[in-house]
C-alpha positions in Angstrom: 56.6 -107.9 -35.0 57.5 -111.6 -35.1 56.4 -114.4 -32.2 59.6 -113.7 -29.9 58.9 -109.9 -29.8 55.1 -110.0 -29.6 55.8 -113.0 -26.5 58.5 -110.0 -25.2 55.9 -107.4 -25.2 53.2 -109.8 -23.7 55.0 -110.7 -20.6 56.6 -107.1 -20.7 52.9 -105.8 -20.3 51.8 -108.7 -18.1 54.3 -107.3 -15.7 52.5 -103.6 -15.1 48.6 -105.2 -15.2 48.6 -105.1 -11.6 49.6 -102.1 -10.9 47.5 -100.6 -13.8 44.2 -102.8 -12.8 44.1 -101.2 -8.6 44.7 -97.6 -9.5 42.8 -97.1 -13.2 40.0 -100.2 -12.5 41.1 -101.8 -16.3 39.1 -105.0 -16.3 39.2 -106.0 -20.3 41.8 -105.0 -22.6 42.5 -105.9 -26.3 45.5 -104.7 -27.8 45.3 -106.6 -31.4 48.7 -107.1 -32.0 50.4 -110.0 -34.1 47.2 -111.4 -35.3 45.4 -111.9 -32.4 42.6 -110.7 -29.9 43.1 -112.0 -26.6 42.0 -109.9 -23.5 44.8 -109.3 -21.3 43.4 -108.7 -18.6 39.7 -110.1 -18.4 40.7 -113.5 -20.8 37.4 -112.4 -23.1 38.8 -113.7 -26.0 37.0 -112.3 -29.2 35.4 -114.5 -31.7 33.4 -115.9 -34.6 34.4 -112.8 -36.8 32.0 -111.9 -39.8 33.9 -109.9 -42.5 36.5 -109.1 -40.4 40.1 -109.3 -40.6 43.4 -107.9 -39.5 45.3 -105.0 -41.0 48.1 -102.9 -40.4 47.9 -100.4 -37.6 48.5 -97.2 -37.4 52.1 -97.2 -36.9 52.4 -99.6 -39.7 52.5 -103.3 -37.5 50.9 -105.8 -39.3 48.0 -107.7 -38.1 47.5 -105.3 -35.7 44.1 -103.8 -36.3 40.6 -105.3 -36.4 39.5 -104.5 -40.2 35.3 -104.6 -40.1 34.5 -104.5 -43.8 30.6 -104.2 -43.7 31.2 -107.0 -40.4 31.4 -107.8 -36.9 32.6 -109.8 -34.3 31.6 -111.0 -30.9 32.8 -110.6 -27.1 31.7 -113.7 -24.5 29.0 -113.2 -22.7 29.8 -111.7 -18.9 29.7 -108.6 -16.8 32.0 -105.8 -18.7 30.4 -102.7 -16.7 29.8 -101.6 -13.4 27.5 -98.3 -12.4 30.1 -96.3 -13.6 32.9 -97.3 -16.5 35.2 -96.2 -19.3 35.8 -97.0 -22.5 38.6 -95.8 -24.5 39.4 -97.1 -28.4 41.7 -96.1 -31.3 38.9 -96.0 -34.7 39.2 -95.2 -37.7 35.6 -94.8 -39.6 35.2 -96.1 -43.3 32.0 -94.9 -44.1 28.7 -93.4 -42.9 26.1 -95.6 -42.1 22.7 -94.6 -40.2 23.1 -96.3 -36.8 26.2 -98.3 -37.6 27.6 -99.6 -33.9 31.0 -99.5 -32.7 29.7 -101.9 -29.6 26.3 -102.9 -29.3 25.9 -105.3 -25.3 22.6 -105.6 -24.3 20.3 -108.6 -23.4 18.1 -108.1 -26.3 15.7 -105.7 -26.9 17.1 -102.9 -25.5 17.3 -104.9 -22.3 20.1 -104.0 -20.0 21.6 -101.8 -23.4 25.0 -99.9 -23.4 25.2 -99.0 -27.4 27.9 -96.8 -29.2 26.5 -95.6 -32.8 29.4 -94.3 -34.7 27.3 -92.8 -37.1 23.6 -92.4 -36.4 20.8 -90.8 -38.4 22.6 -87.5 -38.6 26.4 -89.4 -39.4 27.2 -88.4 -35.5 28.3 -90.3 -33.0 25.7 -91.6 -30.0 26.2 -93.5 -26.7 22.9 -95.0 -25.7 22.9 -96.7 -22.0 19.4 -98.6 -21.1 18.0 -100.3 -17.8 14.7 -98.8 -17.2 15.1 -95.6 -18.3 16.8 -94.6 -21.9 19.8 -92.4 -21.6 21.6 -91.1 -24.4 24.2 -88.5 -25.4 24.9 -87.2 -29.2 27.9 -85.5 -30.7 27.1 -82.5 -31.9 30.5 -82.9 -34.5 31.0 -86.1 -36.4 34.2 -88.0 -37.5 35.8 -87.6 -40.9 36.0 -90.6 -42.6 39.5 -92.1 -42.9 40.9 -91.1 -40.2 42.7 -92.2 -36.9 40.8 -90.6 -33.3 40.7 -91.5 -30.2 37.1 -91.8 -28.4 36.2 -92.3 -25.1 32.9 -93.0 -23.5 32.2 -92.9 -19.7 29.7 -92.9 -17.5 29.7 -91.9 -13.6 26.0 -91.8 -11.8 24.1 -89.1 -13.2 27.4 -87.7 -16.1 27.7 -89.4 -19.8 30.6 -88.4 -21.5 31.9 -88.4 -25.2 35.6 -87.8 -25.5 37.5 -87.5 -28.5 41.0 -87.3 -28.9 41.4 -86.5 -25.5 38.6 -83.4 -24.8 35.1 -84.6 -24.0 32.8 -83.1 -27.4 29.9 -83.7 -25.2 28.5 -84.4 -21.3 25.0 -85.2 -20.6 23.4 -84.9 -16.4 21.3 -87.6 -16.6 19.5 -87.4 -13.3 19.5 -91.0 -13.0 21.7 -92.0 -10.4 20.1 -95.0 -9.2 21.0 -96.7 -12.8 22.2 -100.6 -12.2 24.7 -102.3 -14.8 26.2 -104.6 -13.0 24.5 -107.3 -14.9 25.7 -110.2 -17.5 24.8 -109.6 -20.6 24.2 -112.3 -23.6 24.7 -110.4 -26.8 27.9 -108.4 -27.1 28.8 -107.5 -30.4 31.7 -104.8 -31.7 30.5 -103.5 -35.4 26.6 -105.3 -35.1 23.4 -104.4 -33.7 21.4 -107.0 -31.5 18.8 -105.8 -34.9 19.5 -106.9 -38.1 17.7 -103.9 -39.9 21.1 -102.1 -38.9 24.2 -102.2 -41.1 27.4 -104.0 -40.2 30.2 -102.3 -39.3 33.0 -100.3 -41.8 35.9 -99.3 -39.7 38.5 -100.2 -38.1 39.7 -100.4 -34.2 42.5 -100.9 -32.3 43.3 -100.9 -28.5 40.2 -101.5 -27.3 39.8 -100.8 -22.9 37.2 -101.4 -20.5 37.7 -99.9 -17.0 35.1 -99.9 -13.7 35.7 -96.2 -13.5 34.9 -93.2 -14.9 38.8 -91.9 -15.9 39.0 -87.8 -15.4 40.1 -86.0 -18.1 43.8 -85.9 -17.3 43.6 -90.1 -17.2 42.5 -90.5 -20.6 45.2 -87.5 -21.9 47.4 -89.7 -21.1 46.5 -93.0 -22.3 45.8 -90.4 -25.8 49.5 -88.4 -25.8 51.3 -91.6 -24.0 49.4 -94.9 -23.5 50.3 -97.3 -20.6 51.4 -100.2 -22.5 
């Protein structure tokens, strides 16, 4: 895609962000198209990349993926979930690393923690939420290496979800339904641990979304057959 057609698309998606924002609650999104990895909707630019770069995507644009090899790279610090959210991401895992993050936001320590392991001690994937209580949900099926899937991760008062390729793999009651998240956070990292004893990440991502609501089932089908953009 050259600068005309990526400006095309820009203002072509700029147009349906309203609409898209009041009924599905998306408050950041990243595409990574033509090189870059401005936030559409929540203008949280990513930055100071570590080892990472960007590589073709799945559909064979160039520049259109972030490439972490054995890296990371950081979000601003801000609000990026309410007491219930969604995330939804295209990855594609490189390698299996005990306790390698997909997204690691937290305020150190496990303070005020929403964590995404995309392979843990047993090469599954775990979604870790923490604020006065530790909640956590494991895959019981982990991802083969080299390959394109669609996750999702939400969370709704006391339900965690794991979703991949559009049917949740795993749902946890957490009985904790007077969980707050609806704090700033200072360290958020995609592909890095706030600990350095973890690895780095070794995957790529692309079309990365954060909504402040937990999408049903038949919302994230869609985004996983169709997409909105």
């Amino acid at each position: 895609m050259d600068g005309s057609q990526y400006f095309k698309s820009i203002l072509k998606v700029s147009a349906q962000i309203k609409d898209y924002k009041e009924s599905f609650g998306l408050i950041h999104y990243w595409p990574i198209e033509n090189g870059t990895t401005r936030d559409l909707v929540g203008s949280k630019y990513l930055q100071e990349p570590n080892n990472t770069n960007f590589e073709p995507d799945r559909f064979g644009n160039n520049k259109s993926v972030l490439s972490f090899n054995h890296g990371f790279i950081m979000a601003p610090r801000g609000v990026y979930f309410e007491n219930e959210f969604t995330v939804l991401l295209w990855i594609k895992l490189r390698s299996y690393q005990s306790w390698q993050r997909l997204l690691d936001f937290s305020n150190g320590n496990y303070n005020d923690s929403v964590l995404v392991s995309l392979s843990d001690g047993d090469n599954k994937i775990k979604f870790n939420v923490r604020n006065n209580a530790i909640l956590e949900i494991q895959s019981i099926e982990f991802l083969e290496l080299n390959k394109w899937y669609h996750l999702g991760f939400s969370f709704r008062k006391e339900t965690m979800t794991i979703y991949r390729n559009s049917q949740f793999i795993e749902k946890f009651n957490t009985e904790a339904s007077n969980l707050s998240l609806n704090v700033q956070r200072e360290y958020c990292y995609f592909g890095k641990s706030f600990w350095d004893r973890d690895p780095f990440g070794d995957f790529e991502c692309d079309e990365i979304k954060f909504f402040n609501k937990a999408l049903d089932t038949l919302d994230i089908q869609s985004e996983y057959f169709n997409g909105y953009f």
